[in-house]
N, C-alpha and C positions, 0 to 999 in steps of 0.2 A: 653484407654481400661479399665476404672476400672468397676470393677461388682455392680449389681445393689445391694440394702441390700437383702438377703435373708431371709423369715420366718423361725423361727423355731418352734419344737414342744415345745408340752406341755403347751402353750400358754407362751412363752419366747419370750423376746420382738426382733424385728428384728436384722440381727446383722447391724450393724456400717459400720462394718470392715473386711473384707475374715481375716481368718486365714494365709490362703497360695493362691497364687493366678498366677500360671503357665502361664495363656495365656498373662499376661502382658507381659511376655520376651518373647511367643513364636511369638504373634502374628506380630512385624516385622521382622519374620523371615522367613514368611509363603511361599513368593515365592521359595523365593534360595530353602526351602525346597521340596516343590513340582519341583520343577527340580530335584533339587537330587535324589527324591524319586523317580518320573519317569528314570529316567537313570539305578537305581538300576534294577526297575523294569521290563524295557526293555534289560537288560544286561542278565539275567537269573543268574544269580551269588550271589546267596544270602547267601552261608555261604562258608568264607574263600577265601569270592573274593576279587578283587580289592581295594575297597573300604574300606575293614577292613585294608587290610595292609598299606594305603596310611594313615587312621586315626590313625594307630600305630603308624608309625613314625611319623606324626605331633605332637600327645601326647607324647610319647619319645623324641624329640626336647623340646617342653614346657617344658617336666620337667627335663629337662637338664640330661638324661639317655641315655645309649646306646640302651636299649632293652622293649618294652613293649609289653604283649601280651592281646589281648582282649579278655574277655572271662563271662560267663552269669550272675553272679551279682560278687557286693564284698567281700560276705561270699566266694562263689569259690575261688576268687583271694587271699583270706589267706589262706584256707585248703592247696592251691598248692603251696602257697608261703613256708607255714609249712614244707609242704611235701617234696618239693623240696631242702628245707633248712639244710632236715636229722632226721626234728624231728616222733618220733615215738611211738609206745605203751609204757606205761609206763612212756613216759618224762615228765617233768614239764614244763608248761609255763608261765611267772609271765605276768600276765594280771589285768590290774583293772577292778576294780566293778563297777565303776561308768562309763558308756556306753551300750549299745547297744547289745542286748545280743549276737550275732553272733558274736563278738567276743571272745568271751568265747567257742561257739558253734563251731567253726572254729578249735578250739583244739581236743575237744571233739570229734569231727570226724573220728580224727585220731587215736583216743583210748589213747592221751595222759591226762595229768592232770591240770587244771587249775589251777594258786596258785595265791588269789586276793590279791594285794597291795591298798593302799593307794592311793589318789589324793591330789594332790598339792590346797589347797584352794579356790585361786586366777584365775588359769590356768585351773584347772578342769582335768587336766592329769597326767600319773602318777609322784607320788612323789619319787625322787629318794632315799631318806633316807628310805623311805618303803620297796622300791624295793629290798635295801640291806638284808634287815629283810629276805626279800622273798627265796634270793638264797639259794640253796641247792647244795648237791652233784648229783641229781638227773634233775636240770634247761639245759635248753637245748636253751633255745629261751624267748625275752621277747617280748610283741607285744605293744609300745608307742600308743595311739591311742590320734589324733590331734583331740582333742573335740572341738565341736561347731566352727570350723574354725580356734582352734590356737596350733601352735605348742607344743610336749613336749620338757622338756630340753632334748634336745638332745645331746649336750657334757655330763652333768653327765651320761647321760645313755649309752653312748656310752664307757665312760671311767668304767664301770662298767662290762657293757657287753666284753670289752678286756679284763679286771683282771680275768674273769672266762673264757671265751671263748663260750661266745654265740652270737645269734644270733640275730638279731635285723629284726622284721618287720614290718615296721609301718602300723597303721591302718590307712590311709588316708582317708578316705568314705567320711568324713564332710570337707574334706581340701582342694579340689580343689584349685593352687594359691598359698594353704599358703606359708610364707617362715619362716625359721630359720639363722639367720646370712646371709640372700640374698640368701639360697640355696633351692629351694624346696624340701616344702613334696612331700615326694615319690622316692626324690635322698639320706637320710639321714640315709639309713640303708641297709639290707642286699638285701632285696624288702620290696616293697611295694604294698598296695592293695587300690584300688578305687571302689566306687560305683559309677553308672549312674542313682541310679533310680531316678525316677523325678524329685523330691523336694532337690536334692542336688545343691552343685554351680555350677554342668555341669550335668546337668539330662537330661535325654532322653526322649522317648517318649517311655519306655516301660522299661523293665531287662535290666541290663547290667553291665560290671565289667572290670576292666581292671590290670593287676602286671603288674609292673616297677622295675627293676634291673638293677645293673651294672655289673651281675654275669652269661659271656655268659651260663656256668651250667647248672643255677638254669631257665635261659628262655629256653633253647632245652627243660630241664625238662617239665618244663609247657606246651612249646607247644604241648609233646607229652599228658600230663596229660587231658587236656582240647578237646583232640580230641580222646579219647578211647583208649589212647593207643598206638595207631599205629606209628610206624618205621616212621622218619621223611626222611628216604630217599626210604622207600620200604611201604607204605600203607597198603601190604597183610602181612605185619610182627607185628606182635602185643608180644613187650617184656615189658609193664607196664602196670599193671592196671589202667583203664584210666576213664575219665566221658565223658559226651555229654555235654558242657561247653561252647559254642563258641558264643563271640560277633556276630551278625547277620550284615549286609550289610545294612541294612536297618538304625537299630540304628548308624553303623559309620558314614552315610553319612550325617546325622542326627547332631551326637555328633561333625564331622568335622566342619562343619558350625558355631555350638553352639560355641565352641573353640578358634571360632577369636573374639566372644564377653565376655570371660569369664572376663577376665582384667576389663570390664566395666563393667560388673554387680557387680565386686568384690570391685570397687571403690564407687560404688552406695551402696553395705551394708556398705559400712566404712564411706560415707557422712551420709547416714541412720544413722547408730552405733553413730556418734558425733548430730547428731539434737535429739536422743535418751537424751544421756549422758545430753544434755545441758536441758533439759525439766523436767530430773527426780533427777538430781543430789541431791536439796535439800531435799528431801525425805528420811527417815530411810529407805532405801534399800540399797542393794550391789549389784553395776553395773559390769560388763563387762570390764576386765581392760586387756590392751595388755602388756604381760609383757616382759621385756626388753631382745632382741634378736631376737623377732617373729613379723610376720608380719599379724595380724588375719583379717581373709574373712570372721569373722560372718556370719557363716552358717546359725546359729537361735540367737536371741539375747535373753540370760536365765540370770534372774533377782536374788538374793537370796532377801526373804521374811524372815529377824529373827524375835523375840518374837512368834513364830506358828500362824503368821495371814497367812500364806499361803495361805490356801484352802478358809478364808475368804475374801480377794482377790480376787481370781477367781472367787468365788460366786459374787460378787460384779461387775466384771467385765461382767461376761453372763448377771447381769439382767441389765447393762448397753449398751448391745449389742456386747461387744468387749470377744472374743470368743481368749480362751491361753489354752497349757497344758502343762504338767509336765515330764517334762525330765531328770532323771529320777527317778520313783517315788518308784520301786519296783528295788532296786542294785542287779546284778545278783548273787553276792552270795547266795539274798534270794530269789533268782526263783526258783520252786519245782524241775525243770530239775536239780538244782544242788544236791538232796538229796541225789541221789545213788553215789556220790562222796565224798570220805573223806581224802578231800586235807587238807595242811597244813597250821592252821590259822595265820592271821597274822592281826594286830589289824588294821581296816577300822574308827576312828573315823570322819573324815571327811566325808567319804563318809556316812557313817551313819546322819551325820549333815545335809549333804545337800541334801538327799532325803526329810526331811519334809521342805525344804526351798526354792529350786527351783523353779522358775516357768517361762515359754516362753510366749511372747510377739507378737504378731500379726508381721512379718517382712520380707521384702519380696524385689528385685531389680522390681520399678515400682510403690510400692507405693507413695502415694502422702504426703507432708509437712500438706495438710489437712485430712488428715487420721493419717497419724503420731502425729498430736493433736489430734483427738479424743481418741487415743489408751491412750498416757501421759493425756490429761486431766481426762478421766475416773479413770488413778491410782492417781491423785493428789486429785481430788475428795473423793478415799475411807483412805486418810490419813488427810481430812479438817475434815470429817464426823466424823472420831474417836478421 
């Protein structure tokens, strides 16, 4: 099923290579799914029926949880997780800078405070000697977020979050799979939040979000939070402010399916991640390294570029056909949304380092060993040339 090369503008030369390329996993999966689809569709039960709850518990089984509820993307599932956790106006959350800005956003929501730590180099998540820098009397929750498919140290951070008494909730979105000492993300803290949307290691075919806890609590919470509100034993009682937040029938039956092949596409980035490794290693770059404890599903496979040939790289690559970008390029501390916030600084040098040096690589479960060359010969290429 690989795609044909696509033009592009500007007169830029065809590409190679898809950036991202969805229907290689979907397409054998197409039948089961149109069953599915039809079942949902003939059930009339599209939200909060059968099918969501049957995908709950199979996802709560996988990740070795008691409770998970679905609900409409993975920004939701931290707000609720936050929420539900106790944090509130005025608290602090130590979150890094280096991710996605809805993590950050996920605070904000709440009317609490963002306070950015440091990244661990290597791992891309946070650094726990930062993290310390971060706490205050004011911290209330930190949120680990499992970048590009691999876990944070989770014992320091957990032995940190006991010395003060916080709360821990992982940002799982890029983690599908991963593990920490055999135990999945998503079981490793207070809850956890997952995304579905596409281009994750279990993306859907549309929005979608799922928390996972071991904290019955914190999931009644949720349930009630992600459905307006309403009394989980009376519907016409409405005693929390609630959202319209709810996984659909259509994506669980969808995501069920997807679920029994997640293991294989995750073994397929990690066959990928080593035919990578093996092709680029001689190169002055900085590869993708798992580091001892974690089990990484290479979500996206992000290269560091030192000496600032970054952006010339890239250049190099588009007019070679092979099409990357930068993740990420603009750290959410210095996103303009953070201006009206004057949280407590706390020194970012890495992160600062590896916005001008990052950069992602065409990668994907499906690609082919001849594509996989074209992508590595293209960079081996702009380091013969120089």
């Amino acid at each position: 099923m690989n795609s044909k090369p696509k033009a592009r503008q500007n007169n830029l030369p065809l590409l190679k290579v898809p950036y991202f390329d969805i229907k290689r996993q979907h397409g054998p999966l197409l039948s089961g799914t149109m069953a599915a689809l039809e079942k949902v569709y003939a059930s009339g039960a599209y939200i909060l029926g059968p099918e969501l709850k049957d995908f709950e518990c199979k996802f709560a089984g996988y990740i070795g949880v008691p409770y998970a509820a679905g609900v409409a993307s993975g920004t939701d599932a931290l707000i609720f997780a936050l929420k539900a956790a106790g944090v509130k106006k005025g608290d602090e959350v130590i979150v890094p800078s280096f991710t996605f800005t809805a993590t950050a956003l996920s605070v904000m929501h709440l009317g609490a405070i963002p306070v950015f730590a440091d990244v661990d180099p290597v791992s891309f998540t946070l650094d726990p000697k930062s993290v310390r820098k971060a706490v205050s009397k004011k911290t209330k929750a930190m949120i680990p977020v499992h970048l590009f498919g691999q876990c944070a140290n989770m014992d320091a951070l957990t032995e940190i979050a006991k010395e003060h008494g916080l709360k821990i909730v992982e940002d799982a979105c890029q983690a599908h799979g991963a593990t920490w000492k055999g135990k999945k993300a998503g079981s490793l803290g207070d809850a956890a939040a997952f995304s579905f949307y596409p281009t994750k290691n279990l993306g859907g075919i549309g929005d979608g979000g799922m928390l996972t806890t071991q904290d019955e609590s914190i999931y009644q919470n949720v349930l009630q939070l992600r459905n307006l509100g309403k009394g989980l034993h009376n519907a016409m009682i409405h005693d929390e402010i609630g959202w319209t937040s709810r996984l659909d029938s259509v994506q669980a039956a969808f995501l069920s399916i997807k679920l029994d092949r997640l293991d294989a596409f995750n073994d397929e980035r990690r066959r990928l991640a080593v035919l990578f490794e093996r092709k680029l290693k001689r190169l002055p770059l900085i590869l993708p390294a798992e580091v001892p404890g974690a089990l990484h599903v290479y979500h996206i496979y992000v290269v560091r570029v030192p000496d600032g040939k970054r952006n010339a790289l890239k250049e190099h690559l588009l007019q070679e056909g092979i099409p990357s970008m930068v993740h990420y390029e603009i750290p959410v501390h210095r996103q303009p949304v953070m201006k009206r916030y004057k949280n407590r600084k706390v020194p970012l040098p890495v992160t600062e380092k590896l916005k001008d040096e990052v950069l992602t690589l065409p990668f994907y479960p499906g690609m082919t060993e001849e594509e996989a060359e074209l992508v590595t010969q293209a960079v081996r290429k702009f380091y013969k040339a120089g």
